[in-house]
KEKEMI-156263 format. One record per residue: residue number from 0; x negated, y negated, z negated of N, C-alpha, C in turn. Coordinates in Angstrom, 1 decimal. Layout:
// KEKEMI-156263
{NUM, {X, Y, Z}, {X, Y, Z}, {X, Y, Z}}
...
END
This chain:
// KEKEMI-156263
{0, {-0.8, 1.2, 0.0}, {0.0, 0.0, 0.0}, {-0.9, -1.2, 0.0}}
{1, {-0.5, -2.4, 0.7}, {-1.1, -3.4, 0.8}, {-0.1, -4.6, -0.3}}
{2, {-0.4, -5.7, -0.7}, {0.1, -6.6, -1.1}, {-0.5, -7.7, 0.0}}
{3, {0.7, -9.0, 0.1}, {0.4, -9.9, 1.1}, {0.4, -11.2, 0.0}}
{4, {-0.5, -12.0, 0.2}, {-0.4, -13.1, -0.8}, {-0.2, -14.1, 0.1}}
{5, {0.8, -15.5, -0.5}, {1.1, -16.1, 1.0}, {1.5, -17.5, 0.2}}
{6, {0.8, -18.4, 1.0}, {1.5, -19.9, 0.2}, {1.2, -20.8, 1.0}}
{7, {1.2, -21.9, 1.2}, {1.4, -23.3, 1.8}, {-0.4, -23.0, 2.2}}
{8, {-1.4, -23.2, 1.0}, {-2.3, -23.2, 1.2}, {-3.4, -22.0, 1.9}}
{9, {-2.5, -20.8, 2.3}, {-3.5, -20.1, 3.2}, {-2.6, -18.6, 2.8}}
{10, {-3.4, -17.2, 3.4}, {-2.4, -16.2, 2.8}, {-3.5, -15.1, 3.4}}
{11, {-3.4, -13.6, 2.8}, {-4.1, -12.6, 2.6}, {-3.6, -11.7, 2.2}}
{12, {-4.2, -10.4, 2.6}, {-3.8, -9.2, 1.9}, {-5.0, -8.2, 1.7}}
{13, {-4.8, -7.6, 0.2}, {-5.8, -6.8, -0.1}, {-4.6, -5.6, -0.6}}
{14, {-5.9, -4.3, -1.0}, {-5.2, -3.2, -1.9}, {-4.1, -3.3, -2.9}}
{15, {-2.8, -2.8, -2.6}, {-2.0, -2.8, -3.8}, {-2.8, -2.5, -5.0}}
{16, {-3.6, -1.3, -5.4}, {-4.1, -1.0, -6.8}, {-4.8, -2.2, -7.3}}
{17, {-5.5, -2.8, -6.1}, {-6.4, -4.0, -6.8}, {-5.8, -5.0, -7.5}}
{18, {-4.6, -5.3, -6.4}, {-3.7, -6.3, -6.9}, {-3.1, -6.5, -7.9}}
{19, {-2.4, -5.7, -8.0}, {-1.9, -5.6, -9.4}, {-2.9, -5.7, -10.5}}
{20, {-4.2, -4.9, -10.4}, {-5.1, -5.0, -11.7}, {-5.4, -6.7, -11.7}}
{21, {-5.6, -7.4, -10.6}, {-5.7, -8.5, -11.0}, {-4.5, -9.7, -11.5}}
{22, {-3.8, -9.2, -10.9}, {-2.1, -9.8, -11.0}, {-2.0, -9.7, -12.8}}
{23, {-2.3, -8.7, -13.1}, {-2.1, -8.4, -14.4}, {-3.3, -9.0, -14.9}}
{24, {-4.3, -9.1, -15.2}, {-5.7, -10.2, -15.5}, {-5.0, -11.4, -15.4}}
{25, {-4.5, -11.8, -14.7}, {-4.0, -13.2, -14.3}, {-2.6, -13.8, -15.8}}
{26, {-2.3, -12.6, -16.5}, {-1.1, -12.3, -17.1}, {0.0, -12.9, -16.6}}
{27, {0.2, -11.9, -15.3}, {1.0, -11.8, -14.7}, {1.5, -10.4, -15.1}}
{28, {2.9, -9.7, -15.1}, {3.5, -8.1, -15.1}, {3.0, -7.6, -14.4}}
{29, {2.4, -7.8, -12.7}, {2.0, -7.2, -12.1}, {3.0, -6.7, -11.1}}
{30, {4.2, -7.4, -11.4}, {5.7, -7.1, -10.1}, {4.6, -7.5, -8.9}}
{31, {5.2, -6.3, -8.0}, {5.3, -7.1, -6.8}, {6.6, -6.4, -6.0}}
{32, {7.4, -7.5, -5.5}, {7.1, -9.1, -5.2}, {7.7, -9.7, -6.2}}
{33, {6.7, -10.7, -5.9}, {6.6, -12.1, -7.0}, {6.1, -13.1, -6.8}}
{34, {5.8, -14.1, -7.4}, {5.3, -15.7, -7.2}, {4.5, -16.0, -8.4}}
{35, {4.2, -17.5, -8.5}, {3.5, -18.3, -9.6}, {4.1, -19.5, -8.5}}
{36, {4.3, -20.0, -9.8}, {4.6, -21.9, -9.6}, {3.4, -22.7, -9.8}}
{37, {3.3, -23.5, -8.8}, {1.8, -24.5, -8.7}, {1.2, -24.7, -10.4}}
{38, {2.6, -25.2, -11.0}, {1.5, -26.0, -12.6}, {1.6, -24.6, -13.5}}
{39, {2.1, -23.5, -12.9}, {1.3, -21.9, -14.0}, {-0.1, -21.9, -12.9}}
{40, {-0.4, -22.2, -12.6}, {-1.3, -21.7, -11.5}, {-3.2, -21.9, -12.6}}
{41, {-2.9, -23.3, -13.3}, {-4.3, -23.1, -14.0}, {-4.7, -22.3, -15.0}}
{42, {-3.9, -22.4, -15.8}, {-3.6, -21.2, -16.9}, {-4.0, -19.7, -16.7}}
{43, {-3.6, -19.4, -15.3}, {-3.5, -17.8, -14.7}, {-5.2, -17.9, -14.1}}
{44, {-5.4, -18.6, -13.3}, {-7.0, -18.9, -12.6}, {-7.9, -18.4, -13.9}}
{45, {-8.0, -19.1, -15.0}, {-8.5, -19.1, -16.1}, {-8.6, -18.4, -16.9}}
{46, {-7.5, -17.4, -16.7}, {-7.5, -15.8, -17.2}, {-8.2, -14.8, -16.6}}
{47, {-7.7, -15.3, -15.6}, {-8.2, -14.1, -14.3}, {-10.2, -14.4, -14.2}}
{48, {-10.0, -15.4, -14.0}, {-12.3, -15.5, -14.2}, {-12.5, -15.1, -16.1}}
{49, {-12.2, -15.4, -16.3}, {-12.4, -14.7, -18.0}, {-12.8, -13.2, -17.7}}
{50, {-11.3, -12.3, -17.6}, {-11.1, -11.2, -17.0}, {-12.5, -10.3, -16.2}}
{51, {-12.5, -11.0, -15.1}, {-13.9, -11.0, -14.3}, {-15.4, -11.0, -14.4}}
{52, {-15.3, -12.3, -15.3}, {-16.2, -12.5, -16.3}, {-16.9, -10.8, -16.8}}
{53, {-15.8, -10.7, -18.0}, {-16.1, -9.4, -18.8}, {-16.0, -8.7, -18.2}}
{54, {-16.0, -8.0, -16.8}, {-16.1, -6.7, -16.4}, {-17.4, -6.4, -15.5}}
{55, {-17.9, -5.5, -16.2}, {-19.4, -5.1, -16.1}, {-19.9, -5.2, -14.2}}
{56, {-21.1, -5.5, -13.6}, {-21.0, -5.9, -12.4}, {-21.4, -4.4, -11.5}}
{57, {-20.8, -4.2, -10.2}, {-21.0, -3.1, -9.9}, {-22.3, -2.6, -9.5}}
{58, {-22.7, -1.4, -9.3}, {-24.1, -1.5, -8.8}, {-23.7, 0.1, -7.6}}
{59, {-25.4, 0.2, -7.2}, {-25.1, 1.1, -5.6}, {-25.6, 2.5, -6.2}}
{60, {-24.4, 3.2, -5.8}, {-25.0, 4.9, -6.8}, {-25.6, 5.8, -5.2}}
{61, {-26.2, 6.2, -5.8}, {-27.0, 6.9, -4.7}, {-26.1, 8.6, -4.2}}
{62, {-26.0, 9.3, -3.4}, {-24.8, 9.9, -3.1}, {-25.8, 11.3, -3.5}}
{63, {-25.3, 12.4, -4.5}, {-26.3, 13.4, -4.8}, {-27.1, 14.1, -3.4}}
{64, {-26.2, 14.5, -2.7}, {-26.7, 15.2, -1.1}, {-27.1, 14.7, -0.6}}
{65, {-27.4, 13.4, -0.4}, {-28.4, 13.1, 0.7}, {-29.0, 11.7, -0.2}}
{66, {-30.0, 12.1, -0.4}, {-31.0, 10.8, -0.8}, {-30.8, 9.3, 0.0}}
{67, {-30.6, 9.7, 1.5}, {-31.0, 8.4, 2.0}, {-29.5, 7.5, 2.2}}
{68, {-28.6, 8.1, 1.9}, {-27.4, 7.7, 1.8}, {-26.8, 7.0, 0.7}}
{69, {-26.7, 6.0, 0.4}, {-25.9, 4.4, -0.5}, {-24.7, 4.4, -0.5}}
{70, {-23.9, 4.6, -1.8}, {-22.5, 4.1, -1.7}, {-22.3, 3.0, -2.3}}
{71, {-21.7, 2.1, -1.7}, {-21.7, 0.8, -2.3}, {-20.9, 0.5, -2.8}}
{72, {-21.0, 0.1, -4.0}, {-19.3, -0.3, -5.0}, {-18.9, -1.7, -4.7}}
{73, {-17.9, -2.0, -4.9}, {-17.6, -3.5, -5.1}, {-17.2, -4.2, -6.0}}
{74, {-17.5, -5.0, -6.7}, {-17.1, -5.6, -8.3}, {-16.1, -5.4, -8.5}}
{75, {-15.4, -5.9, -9.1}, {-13.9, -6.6, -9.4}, {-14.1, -8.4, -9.3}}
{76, {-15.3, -8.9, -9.6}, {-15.8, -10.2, -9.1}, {-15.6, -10.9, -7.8}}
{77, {-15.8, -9.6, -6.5}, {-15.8, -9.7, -5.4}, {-14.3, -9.6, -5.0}}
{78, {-14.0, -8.8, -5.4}, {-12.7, -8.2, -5.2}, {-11.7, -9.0, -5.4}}
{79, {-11.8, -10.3, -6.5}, {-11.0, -10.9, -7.2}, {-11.4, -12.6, -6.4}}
{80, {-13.0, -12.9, -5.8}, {-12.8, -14.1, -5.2}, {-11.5, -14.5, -3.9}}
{81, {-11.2, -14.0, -3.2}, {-10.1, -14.6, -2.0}, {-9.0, -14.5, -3.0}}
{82, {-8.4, -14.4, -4.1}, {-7.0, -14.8, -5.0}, {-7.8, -15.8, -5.9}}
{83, {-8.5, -16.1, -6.4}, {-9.2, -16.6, -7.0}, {-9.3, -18.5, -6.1}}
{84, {-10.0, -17.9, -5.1}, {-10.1, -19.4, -4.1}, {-8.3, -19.6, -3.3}}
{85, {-7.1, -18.7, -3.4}, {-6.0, -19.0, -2.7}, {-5.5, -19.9, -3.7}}
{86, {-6.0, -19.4, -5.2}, {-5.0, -19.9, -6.3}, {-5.4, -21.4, -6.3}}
{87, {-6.8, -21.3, -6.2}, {-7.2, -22.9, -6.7}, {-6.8, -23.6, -5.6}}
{88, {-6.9, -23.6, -4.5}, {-6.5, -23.9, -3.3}, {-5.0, -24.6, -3.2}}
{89, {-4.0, -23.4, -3.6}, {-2.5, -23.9, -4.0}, {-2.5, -25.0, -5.2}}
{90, {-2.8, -24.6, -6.5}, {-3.4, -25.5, -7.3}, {-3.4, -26.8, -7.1}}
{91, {-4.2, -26.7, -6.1}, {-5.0, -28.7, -5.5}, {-3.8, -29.4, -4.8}}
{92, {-2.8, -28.4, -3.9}, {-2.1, -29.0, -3.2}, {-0.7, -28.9, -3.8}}
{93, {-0.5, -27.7, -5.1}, {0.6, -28.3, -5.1}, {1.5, -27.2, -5.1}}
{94, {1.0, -26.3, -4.4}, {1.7, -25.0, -3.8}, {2.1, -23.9, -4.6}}
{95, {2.8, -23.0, -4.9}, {3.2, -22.2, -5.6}, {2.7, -20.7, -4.6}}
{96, {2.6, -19.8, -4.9}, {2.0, -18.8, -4.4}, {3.0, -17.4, -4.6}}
{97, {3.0, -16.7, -3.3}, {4.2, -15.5, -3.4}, {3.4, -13.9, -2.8}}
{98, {4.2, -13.3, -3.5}, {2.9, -12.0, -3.1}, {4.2, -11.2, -2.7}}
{99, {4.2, -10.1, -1.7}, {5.0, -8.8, -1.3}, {4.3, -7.9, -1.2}}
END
């Protein structure tokens, strides 16, 4: 499942599982579909890098069968910047933000 994030200021879609884990960081329930209203929008940003903050950074595990082969993880840092820059983005202008 994908979630679509969508507002005045720009729009995106990443993994449902991710979403939600951050939707929820955000202290958001984690519905989807749902919104944020522009002036909840700093309060939630500020949760959500907190969140980020404290979760350990990922690193590259080497794959047991073959030495020369790298699996590469991705933060939740990473994973969490394009909601992170939509929010602040809505934020500046004003925008309220809706996810399906």
């Amino acid at each position: 499942m994908l979630v679509k994030f969508d507002s005045e200021a720009g729009s995106f879609s990443m993994d449902g599982a991710i979403a939600v884990q951050l939707l929820k960081a955000m202290g958001h329930s984690g519905t989807v579909p749902s919104a944020i209203l522009a002036k909840d929008i700093p309060a939630a940003v500020a949760r959500l890098r907190s969140a980020v903050a404290a979760t350990p950074a990922a690193k590259t595990s080497t794959n047991s069968d073959d030495k020369d082969q790298k699996e590469i993880l991705v933060s939740l840092r990473q994973r969490a910047f394009p909601l992170i820059d939509l929010l602040t983005r809505a934020a500046e202008t004003g925008a309220e933000v809706m996810w399906k």
